[in-house]
The first five atom37 places (N, CA, C, CB, O) and aatype in JSON, in Angstrom:
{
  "aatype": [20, 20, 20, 20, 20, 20, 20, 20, 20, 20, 20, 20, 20, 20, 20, 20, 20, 20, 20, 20, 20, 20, 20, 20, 20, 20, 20, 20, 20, 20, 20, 20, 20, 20, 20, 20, 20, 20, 20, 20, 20, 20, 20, 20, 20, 20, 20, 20, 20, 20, 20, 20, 20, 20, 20, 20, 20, 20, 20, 20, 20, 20, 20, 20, 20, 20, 20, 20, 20, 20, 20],
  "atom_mask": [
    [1, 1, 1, 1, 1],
    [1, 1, 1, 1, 1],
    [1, 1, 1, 1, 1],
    [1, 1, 1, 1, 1],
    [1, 1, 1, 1, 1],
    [1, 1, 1, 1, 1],
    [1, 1, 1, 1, 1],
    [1, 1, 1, 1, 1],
    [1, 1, 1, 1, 1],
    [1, 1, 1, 1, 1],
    [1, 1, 1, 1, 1],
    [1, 1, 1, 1, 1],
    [1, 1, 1, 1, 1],
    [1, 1, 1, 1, 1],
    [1, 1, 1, 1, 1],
    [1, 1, 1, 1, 1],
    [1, 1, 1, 1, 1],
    [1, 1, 1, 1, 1],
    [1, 1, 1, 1, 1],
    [1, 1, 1, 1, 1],
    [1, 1, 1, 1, 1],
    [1, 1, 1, 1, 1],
    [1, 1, 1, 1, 1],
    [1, 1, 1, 1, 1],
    [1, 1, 1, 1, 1],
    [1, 1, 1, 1, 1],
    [1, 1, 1, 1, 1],
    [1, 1, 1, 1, 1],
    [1, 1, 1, 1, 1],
    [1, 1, 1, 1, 1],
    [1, 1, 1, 1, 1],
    [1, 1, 1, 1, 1],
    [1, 1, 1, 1, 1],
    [1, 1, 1, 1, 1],
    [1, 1, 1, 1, 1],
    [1, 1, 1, 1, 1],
    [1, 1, 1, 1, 1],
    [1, 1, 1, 1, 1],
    [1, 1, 1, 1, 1],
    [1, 1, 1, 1, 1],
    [1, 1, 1, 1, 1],
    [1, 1, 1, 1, 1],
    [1, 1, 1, 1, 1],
    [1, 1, 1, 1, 1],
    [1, 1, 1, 1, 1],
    [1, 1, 1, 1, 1],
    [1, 1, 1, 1, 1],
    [1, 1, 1, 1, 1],
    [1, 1, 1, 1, 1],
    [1, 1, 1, 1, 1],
    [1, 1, 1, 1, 1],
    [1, 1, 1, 1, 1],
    [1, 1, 1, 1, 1],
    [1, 1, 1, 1, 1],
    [1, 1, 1, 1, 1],
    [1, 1, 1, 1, 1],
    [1, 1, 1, 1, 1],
    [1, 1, 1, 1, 1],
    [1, 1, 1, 1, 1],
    [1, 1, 1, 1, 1],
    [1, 1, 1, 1, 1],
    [1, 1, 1, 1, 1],
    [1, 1, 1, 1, 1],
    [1, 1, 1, 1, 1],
    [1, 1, 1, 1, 1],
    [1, 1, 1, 1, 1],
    [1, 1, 1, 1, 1],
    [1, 1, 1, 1, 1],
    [1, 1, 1, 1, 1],
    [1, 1, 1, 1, 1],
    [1, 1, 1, 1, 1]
  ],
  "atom_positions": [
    [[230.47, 152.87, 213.41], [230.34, 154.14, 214.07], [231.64, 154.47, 214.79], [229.15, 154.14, 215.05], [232.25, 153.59, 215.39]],
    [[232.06, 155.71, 214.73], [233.16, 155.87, 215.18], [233.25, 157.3, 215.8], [234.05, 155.55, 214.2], [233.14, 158.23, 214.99]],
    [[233.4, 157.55, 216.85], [233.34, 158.65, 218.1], [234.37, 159.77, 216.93], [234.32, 157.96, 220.14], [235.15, 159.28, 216.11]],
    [[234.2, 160.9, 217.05], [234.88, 162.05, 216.59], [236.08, 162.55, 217.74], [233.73, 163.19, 216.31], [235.83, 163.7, 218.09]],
    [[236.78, 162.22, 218.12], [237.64, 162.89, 219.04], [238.81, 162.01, 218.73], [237.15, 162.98, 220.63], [239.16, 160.86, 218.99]],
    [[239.44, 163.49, 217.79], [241.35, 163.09, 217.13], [241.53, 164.34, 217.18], [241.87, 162.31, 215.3], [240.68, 165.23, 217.21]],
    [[242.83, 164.43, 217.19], [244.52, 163.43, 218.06], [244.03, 163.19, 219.23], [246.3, 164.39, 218.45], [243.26, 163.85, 219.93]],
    [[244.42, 162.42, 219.36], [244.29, 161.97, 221.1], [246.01, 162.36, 221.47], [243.78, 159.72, 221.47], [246.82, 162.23, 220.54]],
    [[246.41, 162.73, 222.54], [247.81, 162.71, 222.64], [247.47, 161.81, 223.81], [248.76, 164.16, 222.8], [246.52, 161.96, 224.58]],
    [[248.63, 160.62, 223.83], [249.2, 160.02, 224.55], [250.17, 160.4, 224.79], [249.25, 159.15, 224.37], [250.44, 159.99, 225.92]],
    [[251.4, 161.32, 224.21], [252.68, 162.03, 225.37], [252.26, 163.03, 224.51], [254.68, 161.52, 225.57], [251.36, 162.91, 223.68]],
    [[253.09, 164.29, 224.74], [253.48, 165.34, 224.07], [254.02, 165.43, 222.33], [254.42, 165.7, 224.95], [253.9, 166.34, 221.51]],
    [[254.66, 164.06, 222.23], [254.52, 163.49, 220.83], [253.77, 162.63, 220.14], [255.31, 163.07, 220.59], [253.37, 162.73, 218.98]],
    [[253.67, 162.08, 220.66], [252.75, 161.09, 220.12], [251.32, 160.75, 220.3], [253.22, 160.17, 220.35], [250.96, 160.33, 221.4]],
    [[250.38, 160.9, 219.23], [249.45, 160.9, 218.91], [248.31, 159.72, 218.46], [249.76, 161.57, 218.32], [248.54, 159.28, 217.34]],
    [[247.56, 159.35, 218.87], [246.51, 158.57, 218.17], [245.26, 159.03, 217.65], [246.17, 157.69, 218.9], [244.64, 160.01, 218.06]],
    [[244.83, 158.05, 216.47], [243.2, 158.35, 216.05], [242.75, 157.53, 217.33], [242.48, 157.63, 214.26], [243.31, 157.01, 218.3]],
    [[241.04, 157.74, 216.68], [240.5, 157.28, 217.76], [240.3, 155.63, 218.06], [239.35, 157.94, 217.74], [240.15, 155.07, 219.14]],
    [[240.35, 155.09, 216.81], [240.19, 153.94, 216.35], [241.4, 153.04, 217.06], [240.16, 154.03, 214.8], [241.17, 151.94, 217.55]],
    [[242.85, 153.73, 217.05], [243.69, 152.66, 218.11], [243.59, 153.19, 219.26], [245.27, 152.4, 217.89], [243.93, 152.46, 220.19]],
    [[243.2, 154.3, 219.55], [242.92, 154.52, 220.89], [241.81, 153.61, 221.59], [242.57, 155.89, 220.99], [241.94, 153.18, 222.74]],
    [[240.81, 153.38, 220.85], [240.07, 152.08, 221.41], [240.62, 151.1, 221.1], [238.8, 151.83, 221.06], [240.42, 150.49, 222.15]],
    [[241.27, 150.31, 220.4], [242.05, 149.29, 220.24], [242.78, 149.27, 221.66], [242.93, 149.43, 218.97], [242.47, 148.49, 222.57]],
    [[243.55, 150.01, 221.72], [244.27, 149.93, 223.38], [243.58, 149.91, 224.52], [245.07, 151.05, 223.75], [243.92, 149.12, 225.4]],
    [[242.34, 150.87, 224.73], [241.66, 150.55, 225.81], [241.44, 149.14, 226.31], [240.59, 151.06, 225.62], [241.72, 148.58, 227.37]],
    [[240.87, 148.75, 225.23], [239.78, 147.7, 224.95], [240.75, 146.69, 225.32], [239.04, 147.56, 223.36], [240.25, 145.89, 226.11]],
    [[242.46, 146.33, 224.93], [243.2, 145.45, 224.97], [243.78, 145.43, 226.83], [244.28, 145.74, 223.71], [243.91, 144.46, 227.58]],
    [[244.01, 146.9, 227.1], [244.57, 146.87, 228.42], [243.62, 146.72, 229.66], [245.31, 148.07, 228.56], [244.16, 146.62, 230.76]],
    [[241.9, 146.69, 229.55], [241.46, 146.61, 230.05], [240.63, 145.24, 230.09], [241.26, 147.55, 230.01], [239.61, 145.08, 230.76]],
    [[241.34, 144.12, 229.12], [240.83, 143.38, 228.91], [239.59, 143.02, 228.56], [241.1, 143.1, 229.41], [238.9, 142.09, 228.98]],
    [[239.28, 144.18, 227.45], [237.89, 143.79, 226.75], [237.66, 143.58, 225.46], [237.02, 144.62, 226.93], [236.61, 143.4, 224.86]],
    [[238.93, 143.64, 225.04], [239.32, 143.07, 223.68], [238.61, 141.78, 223.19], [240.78, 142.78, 223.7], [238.74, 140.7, 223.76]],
    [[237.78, 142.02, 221.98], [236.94, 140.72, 221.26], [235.64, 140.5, 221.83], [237.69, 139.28, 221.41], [235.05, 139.42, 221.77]],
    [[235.1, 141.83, 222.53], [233.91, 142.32, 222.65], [233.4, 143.23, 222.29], [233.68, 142.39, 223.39], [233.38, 144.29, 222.92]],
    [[232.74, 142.97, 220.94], [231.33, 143.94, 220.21], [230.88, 145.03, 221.12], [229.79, 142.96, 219.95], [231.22, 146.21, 221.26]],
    [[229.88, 144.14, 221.77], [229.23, 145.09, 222.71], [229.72, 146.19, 223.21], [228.91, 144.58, 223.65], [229.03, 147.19, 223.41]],
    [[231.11, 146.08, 223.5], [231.83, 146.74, 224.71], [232.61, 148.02, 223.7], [233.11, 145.46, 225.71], [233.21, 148.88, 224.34]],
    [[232.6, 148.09, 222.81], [233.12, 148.47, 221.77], [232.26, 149.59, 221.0], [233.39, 147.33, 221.07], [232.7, 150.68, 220.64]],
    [[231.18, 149.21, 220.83], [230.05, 150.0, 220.53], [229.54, 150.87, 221.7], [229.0, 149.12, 220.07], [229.18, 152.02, 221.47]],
    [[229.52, 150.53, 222.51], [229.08, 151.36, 224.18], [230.3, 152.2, 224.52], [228.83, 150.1, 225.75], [230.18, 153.13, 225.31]],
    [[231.57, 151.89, 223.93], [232.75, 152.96, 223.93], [232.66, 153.64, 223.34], [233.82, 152.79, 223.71], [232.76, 154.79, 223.78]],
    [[232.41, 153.42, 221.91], [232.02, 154.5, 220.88], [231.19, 155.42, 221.76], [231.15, 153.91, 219.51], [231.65, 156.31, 222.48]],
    [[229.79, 155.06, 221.58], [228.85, 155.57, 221.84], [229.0, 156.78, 223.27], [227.99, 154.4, 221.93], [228.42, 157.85, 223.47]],
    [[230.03, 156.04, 224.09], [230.36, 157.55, 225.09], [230.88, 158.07, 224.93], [230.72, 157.79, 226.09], [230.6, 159.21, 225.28]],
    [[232.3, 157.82, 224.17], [233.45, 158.49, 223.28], [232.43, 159.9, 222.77], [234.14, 157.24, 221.71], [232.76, 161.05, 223.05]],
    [[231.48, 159.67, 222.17], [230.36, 160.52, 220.89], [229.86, 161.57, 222.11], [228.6, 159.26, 219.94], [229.62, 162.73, 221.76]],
    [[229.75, 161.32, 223.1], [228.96, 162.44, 224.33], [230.12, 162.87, 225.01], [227.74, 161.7, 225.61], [229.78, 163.7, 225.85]],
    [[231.5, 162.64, 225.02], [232.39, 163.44, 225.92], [232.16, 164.86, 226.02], [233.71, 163.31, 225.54], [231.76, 165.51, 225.05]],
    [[232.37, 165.31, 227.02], [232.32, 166.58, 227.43], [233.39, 167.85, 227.24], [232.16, 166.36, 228.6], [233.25, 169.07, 227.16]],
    [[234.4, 167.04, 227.2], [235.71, 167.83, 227.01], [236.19, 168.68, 226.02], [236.56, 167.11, 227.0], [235.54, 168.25, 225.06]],
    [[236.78, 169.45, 225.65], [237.39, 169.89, 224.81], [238.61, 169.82, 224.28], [237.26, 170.58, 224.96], [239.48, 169.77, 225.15]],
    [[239.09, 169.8, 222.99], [240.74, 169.55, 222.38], [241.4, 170.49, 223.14], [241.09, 169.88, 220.61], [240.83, 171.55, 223.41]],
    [[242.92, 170.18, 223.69], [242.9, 169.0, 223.36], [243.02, 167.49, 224.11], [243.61, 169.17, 222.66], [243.67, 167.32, 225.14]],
    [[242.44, 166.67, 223.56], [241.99, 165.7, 223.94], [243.65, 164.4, 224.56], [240.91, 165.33, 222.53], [244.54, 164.01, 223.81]],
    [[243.49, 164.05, 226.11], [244.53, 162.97, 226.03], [243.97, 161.9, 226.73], [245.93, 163.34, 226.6], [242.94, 161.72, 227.39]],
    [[245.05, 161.18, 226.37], [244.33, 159.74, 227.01], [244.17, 159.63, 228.34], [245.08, 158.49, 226.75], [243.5, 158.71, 228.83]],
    [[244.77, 160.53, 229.06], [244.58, 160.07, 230.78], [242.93, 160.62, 230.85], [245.94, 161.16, 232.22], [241.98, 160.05, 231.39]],
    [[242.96, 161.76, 230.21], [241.62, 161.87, 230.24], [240.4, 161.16, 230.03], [241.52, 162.5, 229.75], [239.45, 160.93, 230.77]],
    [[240.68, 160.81, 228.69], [239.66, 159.39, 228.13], [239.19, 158.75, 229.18], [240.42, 158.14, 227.27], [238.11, 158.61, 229.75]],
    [[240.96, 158.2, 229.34], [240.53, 157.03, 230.39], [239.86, 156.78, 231.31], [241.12, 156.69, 230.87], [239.29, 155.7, 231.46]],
    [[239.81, 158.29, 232.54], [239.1, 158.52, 233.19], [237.92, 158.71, 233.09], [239.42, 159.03, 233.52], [237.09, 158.35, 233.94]],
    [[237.59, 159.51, 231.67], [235.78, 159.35, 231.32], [235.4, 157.75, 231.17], [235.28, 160.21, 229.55], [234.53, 157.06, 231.71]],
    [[236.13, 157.53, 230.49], [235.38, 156.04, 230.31], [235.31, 154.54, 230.77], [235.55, 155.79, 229.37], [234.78, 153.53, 230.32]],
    [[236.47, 155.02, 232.44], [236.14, 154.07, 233.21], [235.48, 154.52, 234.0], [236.94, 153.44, 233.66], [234.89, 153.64, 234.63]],
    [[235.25, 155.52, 234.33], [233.68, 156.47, 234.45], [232.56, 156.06, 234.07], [233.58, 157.65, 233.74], [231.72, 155.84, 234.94]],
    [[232.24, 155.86, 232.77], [231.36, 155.97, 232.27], [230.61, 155.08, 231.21], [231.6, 156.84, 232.05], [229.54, 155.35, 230.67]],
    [[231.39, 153.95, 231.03], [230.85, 152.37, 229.73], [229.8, 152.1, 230.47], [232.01, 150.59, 229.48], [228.62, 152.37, 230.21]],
    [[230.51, 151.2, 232.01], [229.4, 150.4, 231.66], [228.3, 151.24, 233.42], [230.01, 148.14, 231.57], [227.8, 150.57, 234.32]],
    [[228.28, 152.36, 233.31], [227.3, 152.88, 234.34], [225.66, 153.02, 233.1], [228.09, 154.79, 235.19], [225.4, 153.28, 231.92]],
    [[224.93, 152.62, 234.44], [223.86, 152.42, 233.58], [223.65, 151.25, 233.39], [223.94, 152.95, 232.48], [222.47, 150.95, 233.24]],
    [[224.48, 150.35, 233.34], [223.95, 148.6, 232.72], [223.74, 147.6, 233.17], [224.58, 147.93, 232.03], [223.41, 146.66, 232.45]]
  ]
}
């Protein structure tokens, strides 16, 4: 399963899918080589609220917001 929200801009040039954009989260927040944590990203990634276009400061903020509330 994989959240719908591409390009992500990380600067003004440069761009990610969504797929290394969780790759990076997941690595800088040290949750890298967790399933769980990965699927529950998806899964909020899939309900963002926002509109394109989409950047990572934003992300970031939803989804240290928002993984693991609730659990």
């Amino acid at each position: 399963m994989s959240a719908v929200i591409a390009p992500i801009f990380v600067t003004w040039t440069q761009r990610w899918e969504t797929e290394q954009y969780i790759e990076h989260y997941l690595r800088i927040r040290g949750l890298a080589g967790q399933h769980d944590v990965r699927a529950r990203i998806q899964a909020v990634l899939a309900c963002y609220p926002g509109k394109p276009p989409y950047t990572k400061s934003d992300l970031d903020f939803y989804l240290d917001a928002n993984v693991f509330r609730g659990r």
